[in-house]
C-alpha positions in Angstrom: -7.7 -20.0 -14.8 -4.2 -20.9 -14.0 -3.6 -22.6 -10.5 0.2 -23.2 -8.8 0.2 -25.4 -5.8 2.6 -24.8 -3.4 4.2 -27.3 -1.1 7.1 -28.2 1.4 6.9 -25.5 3.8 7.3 -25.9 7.4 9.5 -25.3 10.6 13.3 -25.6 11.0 16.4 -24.7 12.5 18.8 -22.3 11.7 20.8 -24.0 9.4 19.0 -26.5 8.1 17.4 -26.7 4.5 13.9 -27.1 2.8 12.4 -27.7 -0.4 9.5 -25.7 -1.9 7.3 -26.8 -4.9 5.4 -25.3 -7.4 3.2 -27.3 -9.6 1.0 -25.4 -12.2 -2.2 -26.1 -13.8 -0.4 -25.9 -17.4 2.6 -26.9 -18.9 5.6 -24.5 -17.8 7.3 -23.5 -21.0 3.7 -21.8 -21.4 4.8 -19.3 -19.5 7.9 -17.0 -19.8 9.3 -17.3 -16.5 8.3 -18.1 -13.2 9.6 -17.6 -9.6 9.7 -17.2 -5.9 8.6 -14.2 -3.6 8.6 -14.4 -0.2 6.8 -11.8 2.5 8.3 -11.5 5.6 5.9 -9.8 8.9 5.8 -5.7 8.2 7.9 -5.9 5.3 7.5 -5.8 1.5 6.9 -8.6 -0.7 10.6 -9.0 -2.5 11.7 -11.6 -5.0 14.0 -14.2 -4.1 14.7 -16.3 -7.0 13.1 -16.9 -10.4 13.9 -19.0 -14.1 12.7 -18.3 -17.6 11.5 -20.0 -20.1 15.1 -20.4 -21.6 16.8 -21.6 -17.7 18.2 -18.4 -16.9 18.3 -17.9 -13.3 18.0 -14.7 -10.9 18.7 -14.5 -7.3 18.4 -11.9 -5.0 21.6 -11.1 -3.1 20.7 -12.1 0.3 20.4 -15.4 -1.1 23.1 -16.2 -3.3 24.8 -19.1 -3.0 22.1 -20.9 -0.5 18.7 -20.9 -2.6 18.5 -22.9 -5.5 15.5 -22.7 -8.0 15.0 -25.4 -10.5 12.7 -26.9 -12.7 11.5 -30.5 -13.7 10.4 -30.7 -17.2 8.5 -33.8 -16.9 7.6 -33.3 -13.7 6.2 -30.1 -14.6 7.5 -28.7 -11.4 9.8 -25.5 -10.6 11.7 -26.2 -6.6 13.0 -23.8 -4.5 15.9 -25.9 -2.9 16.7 -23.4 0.2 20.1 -24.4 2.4 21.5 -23.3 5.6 18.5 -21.6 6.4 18.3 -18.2 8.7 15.8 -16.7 11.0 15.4 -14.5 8.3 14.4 -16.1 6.1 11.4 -16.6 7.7 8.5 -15.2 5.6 5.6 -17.1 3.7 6.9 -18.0 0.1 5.1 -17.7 -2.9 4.8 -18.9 -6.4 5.0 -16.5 -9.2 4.4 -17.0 -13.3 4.6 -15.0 -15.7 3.1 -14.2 -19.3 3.2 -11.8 -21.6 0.8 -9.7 -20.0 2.5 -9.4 -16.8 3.6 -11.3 -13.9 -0.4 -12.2 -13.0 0.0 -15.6 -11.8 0.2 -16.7 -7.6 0.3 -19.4 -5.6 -1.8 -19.1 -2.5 1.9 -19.2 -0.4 3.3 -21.5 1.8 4.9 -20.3 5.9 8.8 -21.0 5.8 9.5 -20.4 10.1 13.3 -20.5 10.6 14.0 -20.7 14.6 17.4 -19.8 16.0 
C-alpha cells in the first residue's frame, strides 16, 4: 500500500507564505504525476497544483503566480511552496498520486488557516 505523508501546515497571516511536503512510500517517478488538492469548509474538493512524471506543471488560476509545486529527486519529496497567502486559501491540503489506473493515491491532509 502506498503512503504520502504530509507536512508543513499551520496558521498564518494574510500574506505570508508556507511550505507543504509530500513524501511517498516509493520512489516518485513510479508514479505519473502527482499533486495538490485542497478542500475548503462547504465547498468541493478542487485541484490546485500538480507535476508529472516528465516536470510539467499545472496550476489552477486562482493560484497562479503564488503557489509553486516542485519536486526533490533525491529527496524523494514533491513541495507545495505557497506565497502571499489569502484567507482563502484556507482549506486542508492534500497529497495526490497518480498511476495508471487512476489518480488512487491520498495523503491523509494537512489544515492550511490563513487569518486576515
Amino acid at each position: 500500500q502506498v503512503q504520502l505523508v504530509e507536512s508543513g501546515g499551520g496558521l498564518v497571516q494574510a500574506g505570508g507564505s508556507l511550505r507543504l511536503s509530500c513524501a511517498p512510500s516509493r520512489n516518485i517517478f513510479s508514479f505519473n504525476g502527482m499533486g495538490w488538492y485542497r478542500q475548503a469548509p462547504g465547498k468541493q474538493r478542487e485541484l490546485v497544483a500538480d507535476i508529472t512524471s516528465g516536470g510539467i506543471t499545472n496550476y489552477a488560476d486562482s493560484v497562479k503566480g503564488r503557489f509553486t509545486i516542485s519536486r526533490d529527486n533525491a529527496k524523494n519529496t514533491v513541495y507545495l511552496q505557497m506565497n502571499s497567502l489569502k484567507p482563502e486559501d484556507t482549506a486542508v491540503y492534500s497529497c495526490n498520486a497518480c498511476v495508471l489506473r487512476g489518480c488512487v493515491y491520498w495523503g491523509q491532509g494537512t489544515q492550511v488557516t490563513v487569518s486576515s
